[in-house]
C-alpha positions in Angstrom: 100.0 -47.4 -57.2 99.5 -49.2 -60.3 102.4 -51.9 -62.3 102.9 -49.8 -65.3 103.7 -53.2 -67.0 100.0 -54.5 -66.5 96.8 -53.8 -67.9 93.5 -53.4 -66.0 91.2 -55.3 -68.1 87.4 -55.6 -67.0 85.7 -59.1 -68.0 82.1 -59.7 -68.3 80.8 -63.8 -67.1 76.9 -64.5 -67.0 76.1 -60.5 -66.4 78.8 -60.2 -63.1 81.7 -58.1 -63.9 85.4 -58.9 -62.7 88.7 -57.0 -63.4 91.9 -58.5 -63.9 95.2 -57.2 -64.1 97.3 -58.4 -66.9 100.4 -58.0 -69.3 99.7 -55.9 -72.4 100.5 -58.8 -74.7 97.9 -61.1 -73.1 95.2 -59.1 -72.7 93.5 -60.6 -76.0 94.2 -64.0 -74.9 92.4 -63.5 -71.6 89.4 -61.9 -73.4 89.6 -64.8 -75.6 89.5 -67.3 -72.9 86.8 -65.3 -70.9 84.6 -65.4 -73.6 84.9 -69.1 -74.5 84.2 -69.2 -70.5 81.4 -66.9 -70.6 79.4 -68.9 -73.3 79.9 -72.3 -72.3 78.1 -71.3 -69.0 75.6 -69.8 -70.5 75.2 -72.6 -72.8 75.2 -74.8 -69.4 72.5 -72.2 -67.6 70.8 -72.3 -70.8 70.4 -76.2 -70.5 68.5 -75.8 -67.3 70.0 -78.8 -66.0 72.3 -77.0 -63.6 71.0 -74.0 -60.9 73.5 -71.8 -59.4 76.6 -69.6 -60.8 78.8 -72.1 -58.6 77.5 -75.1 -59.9 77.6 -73.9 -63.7 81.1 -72.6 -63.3 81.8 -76.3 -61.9 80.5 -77.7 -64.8 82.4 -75.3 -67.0 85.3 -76.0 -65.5 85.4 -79.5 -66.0 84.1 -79.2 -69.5 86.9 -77.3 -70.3 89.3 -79.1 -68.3 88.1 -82.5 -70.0 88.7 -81.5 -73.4 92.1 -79.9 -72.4 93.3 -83.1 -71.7 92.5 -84.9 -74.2 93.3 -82.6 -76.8 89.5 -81.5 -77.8 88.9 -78.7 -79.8 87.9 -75.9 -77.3 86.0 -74.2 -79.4 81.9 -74.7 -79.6 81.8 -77.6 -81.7 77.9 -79.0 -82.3 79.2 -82.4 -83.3 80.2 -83.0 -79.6 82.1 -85.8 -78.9 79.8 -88.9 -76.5 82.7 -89.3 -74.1 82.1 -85.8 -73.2 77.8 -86.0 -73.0 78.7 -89.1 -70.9 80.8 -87.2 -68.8 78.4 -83.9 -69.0 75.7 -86.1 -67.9 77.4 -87.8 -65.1 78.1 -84.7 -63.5 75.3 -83.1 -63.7 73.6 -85.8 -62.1 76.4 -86.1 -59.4 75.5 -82.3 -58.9 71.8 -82.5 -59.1 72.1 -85.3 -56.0 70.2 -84.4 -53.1 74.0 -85.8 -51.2 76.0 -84.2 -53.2 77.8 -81.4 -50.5 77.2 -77.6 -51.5 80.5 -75.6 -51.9 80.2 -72.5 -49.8 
């Protein structure tokens, strides 16, 4: 049986599907945020600096997560800020280590 006070809402991230359920009124917000998601790993699988779905949603992640807290535009910006290539690079080498653990 299905909540009558959600919406089934299917989201497309580097060519996988996923569905979500969500409340009516934030269904654009979570296609909004799926889509910011979607093309900053691309943008990140793109770079060819980073193999792997898991590893580029890491990245992602984090990219997202930096700018979040320090109050970054979240939106593509091409005049990117050097604290966050410093901290793009950093990880990427982190990941790229031969001893850096795989997440399973």
């Amino acid at each position: 049986m299905t909540d009558p006070t959600t919406n089934s809402v299917n989201i497309r991230i580097l060519e996988r599907d996923y569905q979500f359920s969500t409340p009516p009124e934030e269904e654009d917000r979570l296609r909004e945020a799926s889509q910011l998601l979607n093309q900053r790993m691309k943008e990140i699988r793109n770079s060819g600096r980073v193999v792997g779905t898991e590893r580029i949603a890491v990245m992602a992640a984090l990219n997202l997560a930096y700018e979040l807290m320090h109050n970054a535009p979240l939106t593509q910006d091409n005049g990117d800020t050097q604290k966050i290539s410093a901290l793009t690079t950093k990880i990427e080498e982190a990941l790229a280590s031969d001893s850096q653990m795989e997440l399973t």
